[in-house]
C-alpha positions as CSV (number, residue, x, y, z in Angstrom):
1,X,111.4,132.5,89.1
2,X,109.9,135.8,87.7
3,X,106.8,133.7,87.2
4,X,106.4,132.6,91.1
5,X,107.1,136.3,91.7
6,X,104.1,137.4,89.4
7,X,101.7,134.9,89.9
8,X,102.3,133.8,93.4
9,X,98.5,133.5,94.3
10,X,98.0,131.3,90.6
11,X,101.2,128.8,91.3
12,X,99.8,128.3,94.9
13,X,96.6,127.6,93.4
14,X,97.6,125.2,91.2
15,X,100.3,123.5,93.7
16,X,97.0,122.8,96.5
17,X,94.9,121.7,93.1
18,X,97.7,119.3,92.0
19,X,98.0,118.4,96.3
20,X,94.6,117.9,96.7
21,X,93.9,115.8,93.4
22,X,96.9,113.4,94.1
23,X,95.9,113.1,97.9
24,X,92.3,111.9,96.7
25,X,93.6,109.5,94.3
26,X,95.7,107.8,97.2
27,X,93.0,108.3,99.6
28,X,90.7,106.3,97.0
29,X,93.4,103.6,96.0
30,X,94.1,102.8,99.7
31,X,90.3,102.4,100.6
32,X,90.4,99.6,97.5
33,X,93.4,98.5,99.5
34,X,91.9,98.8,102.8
35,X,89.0,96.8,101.7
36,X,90.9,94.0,100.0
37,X,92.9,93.8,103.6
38,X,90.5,94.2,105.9
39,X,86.7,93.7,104.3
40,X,84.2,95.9,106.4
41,X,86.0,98.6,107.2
């Protein structure tokens, strides 16, 4: 807690970083899906 309160701007960073980083691995693992399913898209 008294970290969040110091570094608010640092754990918000890192929390998009971690969001953005996990959405691109499932964005890339359902195009491999996507293309297995449905070839051409």
């Amino acid at each position: 807690m008294f970290y969040i309160c110091c570094f608010p701007n640092l754990t918000v960073l890192e929390y998009l970083i971690k969001f953005c980083v996990e959405k691109f691995i499932f964005t890339l693992k359902a195009v491999r899906v996507g293309h297995y399913m449905y070839p051409g898209m």
